[in-house]
N, C-alpha and C positions, 0 to 999 in steps of 0.2 A: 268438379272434375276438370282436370288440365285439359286443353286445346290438344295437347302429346296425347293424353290418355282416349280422350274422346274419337282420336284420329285411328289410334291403335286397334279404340275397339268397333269401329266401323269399318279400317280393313279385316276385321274379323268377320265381320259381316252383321254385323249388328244393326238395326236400324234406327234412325235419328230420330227423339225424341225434340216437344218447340225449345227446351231449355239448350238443350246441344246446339239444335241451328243455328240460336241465338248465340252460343258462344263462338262459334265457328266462324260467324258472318261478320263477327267484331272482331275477328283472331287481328293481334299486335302486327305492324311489318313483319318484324321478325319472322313470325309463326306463318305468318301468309303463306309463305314460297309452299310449305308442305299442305298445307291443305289445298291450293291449288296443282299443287305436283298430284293428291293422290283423286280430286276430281275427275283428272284429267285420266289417269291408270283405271278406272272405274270406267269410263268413256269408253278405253281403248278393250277394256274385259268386253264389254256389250256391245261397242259396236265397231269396232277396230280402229283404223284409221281411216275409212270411209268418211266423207263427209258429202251430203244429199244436200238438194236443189230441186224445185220445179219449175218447169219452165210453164209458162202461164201466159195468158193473156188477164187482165185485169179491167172489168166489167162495171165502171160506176150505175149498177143498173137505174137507181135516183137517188140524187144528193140532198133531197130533202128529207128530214127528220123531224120526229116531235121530240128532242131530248136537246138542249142547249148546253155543250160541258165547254169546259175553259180552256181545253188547249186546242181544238177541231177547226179547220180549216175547212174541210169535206164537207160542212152542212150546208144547205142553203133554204131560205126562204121560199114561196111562190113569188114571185114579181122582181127577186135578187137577179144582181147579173151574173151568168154562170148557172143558173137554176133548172136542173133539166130532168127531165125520163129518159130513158133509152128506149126507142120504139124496137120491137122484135128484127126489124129487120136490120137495123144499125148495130145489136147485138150479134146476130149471124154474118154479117160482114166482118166486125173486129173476128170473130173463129176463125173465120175462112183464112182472111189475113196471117191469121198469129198462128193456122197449120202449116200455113206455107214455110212459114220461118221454123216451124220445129215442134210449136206448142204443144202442149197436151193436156194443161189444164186451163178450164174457162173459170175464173175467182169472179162469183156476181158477188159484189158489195155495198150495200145498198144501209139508208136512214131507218131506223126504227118505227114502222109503226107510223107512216107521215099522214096516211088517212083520219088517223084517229086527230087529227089538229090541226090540219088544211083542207077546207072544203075543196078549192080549186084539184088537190087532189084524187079527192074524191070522184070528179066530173069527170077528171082526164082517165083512170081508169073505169069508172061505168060508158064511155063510149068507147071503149075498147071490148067493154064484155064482161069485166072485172069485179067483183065484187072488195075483193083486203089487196092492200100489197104483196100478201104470200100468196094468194092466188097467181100475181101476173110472173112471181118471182119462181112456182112452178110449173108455168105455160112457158116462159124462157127457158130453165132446165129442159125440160121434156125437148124445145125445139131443140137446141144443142145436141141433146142425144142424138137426134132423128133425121140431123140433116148436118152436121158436122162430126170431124174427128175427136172433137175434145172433149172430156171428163168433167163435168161441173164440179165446182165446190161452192156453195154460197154461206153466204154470211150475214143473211138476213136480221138478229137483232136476235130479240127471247123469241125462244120457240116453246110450245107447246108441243105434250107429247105425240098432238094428231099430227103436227105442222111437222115432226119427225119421221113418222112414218108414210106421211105424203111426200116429201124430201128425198126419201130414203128409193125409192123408186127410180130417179136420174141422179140422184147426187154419191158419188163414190165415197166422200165424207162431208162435214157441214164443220162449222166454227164460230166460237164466240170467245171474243178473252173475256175471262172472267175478271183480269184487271187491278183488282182489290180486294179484300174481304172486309174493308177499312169503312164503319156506316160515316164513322164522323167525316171523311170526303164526301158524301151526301150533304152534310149541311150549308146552310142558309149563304156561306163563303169558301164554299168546298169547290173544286173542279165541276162535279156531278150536285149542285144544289138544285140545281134547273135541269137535272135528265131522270127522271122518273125510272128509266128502263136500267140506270148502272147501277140500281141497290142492288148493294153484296145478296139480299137473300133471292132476288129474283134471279140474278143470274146462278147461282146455283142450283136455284132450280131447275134452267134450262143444263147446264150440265147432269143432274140426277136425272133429268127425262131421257137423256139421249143415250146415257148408259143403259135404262131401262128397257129403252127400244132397242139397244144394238146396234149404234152406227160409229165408226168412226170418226173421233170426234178432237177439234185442236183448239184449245184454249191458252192462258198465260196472263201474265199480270207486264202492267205497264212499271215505271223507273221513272221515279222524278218529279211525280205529280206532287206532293204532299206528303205521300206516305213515310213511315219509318222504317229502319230494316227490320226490327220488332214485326211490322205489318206484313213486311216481305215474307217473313216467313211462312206466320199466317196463312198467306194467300196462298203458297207451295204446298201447306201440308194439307191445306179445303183441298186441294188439285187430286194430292195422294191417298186424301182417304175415298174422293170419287173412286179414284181410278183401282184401289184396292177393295172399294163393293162390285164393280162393272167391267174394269179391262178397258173401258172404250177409249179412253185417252191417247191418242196416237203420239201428240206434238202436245211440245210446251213453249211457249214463245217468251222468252225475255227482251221486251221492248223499250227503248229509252226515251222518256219526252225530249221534242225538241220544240224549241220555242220558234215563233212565227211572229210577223205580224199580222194586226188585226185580230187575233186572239186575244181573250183577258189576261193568260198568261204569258202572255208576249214577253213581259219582263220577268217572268219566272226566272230562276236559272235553272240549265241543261245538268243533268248528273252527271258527275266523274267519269271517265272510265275507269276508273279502279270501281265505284259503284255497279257499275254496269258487269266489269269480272265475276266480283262478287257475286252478286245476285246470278249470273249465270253457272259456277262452280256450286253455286248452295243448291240450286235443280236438280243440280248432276247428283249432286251428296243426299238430297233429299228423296228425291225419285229416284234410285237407283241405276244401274251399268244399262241395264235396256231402254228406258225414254229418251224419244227423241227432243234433244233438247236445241231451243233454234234461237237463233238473233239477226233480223235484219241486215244486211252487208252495207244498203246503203244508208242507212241510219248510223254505221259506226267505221267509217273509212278510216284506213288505221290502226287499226284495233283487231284485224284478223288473227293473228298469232296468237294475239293476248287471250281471244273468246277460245279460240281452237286449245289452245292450251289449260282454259278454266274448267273443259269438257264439254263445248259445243259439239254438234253434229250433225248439224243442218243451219240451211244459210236462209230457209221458206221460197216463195217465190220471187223468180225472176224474169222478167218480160222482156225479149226483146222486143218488143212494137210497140206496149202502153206503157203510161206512167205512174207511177205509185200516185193514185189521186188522193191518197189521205197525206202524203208528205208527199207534195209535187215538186219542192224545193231539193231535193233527193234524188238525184237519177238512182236507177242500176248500175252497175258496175257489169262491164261487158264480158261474158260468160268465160273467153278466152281469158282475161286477166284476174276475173274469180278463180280461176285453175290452175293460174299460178299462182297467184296469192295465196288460195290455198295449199300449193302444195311444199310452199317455202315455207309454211306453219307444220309443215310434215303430215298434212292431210292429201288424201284423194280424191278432186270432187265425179261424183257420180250424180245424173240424175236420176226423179225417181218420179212418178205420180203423184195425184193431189192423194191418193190414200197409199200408205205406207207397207214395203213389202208384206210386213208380219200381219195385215191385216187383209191380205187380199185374200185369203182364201179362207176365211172364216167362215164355217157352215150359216147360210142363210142370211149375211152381212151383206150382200150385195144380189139383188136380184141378177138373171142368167144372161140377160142382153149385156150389160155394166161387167160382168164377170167377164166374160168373153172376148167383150172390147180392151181391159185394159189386159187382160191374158195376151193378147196379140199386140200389145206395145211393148213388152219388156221380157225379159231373159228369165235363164233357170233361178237367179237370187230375188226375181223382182220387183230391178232398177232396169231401168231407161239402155239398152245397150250402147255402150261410147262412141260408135259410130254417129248416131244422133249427135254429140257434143261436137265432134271433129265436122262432121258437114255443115251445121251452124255455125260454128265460127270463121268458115272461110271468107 
């Protein structure tokens, strides 16, 4: 079937089969322009011109992990320079801080599992009280709720479906990219040959638990590592058949590797942005007019119109006070010139919370404290009212 045909019968409403995506995602220049025009019309059915943000503080709650992948800046050893926890109260400080400025959501992000492969780890949470790193990573949530304005969302690594329903208590949604669904990036010269925790099947497992339990939930595949766009697929349609047993998928993140140094793949090279369109229009094609579909802003300066146009519609978080500490080489782009940028793409930006209007009021998805608090941050649609963006930006 033609690129034309295939286009036609998905504006029919048909839904994309792997052989289709695959043709689509390889459409000739030629053919591009309409399959990214009708991305974008798909975009605009589901979620108009709107395009979402959340404003955040960003929480390295500890930069140590048992998982060594090839492109991570963000990991450190015990005994590295750089190598730290965040004590509780250096965590309620950044809140305090980042309310003042506007925040509203606290992103903890934190290594994998560092207990299970660093004794010193180990020591520094049992004198705290602690037993796993999810323990101390739901003693931080909980204080968040209980003594600041802001909405946790963490990112703790694989979860478990108890680790979901303890989460699910202060956290308004949780996240993990799923990444790849590619095993051969696992191997012996892979990015993930050395990270136990980024096998495709375990992270999808922590995606089927979380729909199981009912939370809100933001995953996405990475751009650049290795994979192929064959893989890209893949990984989109693992996304879409979760999210068509469960619902829980809020956001889908299309992220681009950038190369650093001191990483192994330092000399990698960075994907296209025409790769990076792609892959963001094939979301849009693939998970239909209502997912939100997101790309970093400061990972692709430049390139707003192009994503806005492919059928983005959200930009994730952005901090005014912290740093993206997994891409520190990165600023944010300052919220006032996100709003023009975005709107000379012919978008609107609004903000919104770490959990997504359409999910805030799902029976029993957020317990009554969590309902009530983010009820009184935001309007009758469920975004951040614009006031908020204008007083921030002064």
């Amino acid at each position: 079937m033609s690129v034309a045909d295939l286009l036609d019968r998905l504006a029919q409403g048909h839904p994309l089969d792997r052989a289709a995506g695959l043709a689509l995602i390889d459409a000739p220049p030629e053919e591009w322009g309409r399959v990214r025009a009708l991305a974008g019309a798909l975009r605009d059915r589901g979620k108009g011109r709107t395009v979402t943000y959340s404003r955040k503080v960003f929480l390295p709650l500890t930069n140590l992990c048992r998982d060594d992948c090839g492109y991570c800046t963000f990991k450190r050893d015990p005994g590295q320079p750089g190598a730290r926890t965040m004590e509780l109260d250096e965590v309620l400080a950044v809140c305090e801080a980042g309310a003042r400025l506007g925040c509203k959501e606290a992103l903890l992000s934190l290594g994998d599992k560092p207990e299970a492969r660093f004794p010193e780890h180990r020591d520094w949470l049992r004198l705290r009280g602690y037993r796993t790193t999810m323990e101390y990573v739901l003693a931080a949530a909980r204080a968040i709720v209980q003594e600041t304005p802001l909405l946790p969302h963490a990112n703790p690594g694989l979860m478990s479906e108890r680790d979901l329903h303890a989460l699910q208590e202060t956290n308004v949604s949780v996240g993990l990219m799923l990444e790849t669904t590619a095993d051969r990036l696992a191997g012996a010269d892979g990015p993930h040959g050395r990270a136990p925790d980024k096998l495709p099947r375990r992270r999808l497992a922590t995606l089927e638990a979380a729909g199981r339990v009912g939370i809100a939930f933001t995953t996405g595949l990475l751009v650049g590592i290795g994979e192929t766009r064959a893989e890209r697929v893949d990984t989109l349609l693992a996304i879409r058949g979760s999210q068509e047993r469960h619902g829980h998928v809020q956001e889908v993140i299309v992220q681009n590797f950038r190369a650093k140094p001191g990483i192994p793949m330092a000399l990698h090279p960075e994907p296209e942005p025409d790769e990076l369109e792609r892959t963001v229009a094939l979301a849009r094609l693939l998970l239909g007019p209502t997912m939100n579909v997101q790309a970093p802003p400061n990972l692709s300066p430049g390139t707003y119109a192009t994503l806005v146009g492919a059928g983005l519609n959200d930009w994730g978080g952005v901090s005014p006070l912290t740093i993206d500490y997994i891409n520190p080489e990165a600023p944010w782009p300052h919220l006032a010139a996100l709003a023009a940028r975005t709107s000379e793409a012919g978008g609107r930006l609004r903000e919104r919370l770490a959990i997504y209007p359409e999910f805030l009021h799902r029976r029993d998805w957020l317990p009554a404290p969590l309902q009530a608090k983010a009820d009184g941050l935001v309007d009758e649609a469920g975004l951040v009212p614009d006031a908020f963006l204008v007083e921030a930006s002064r």
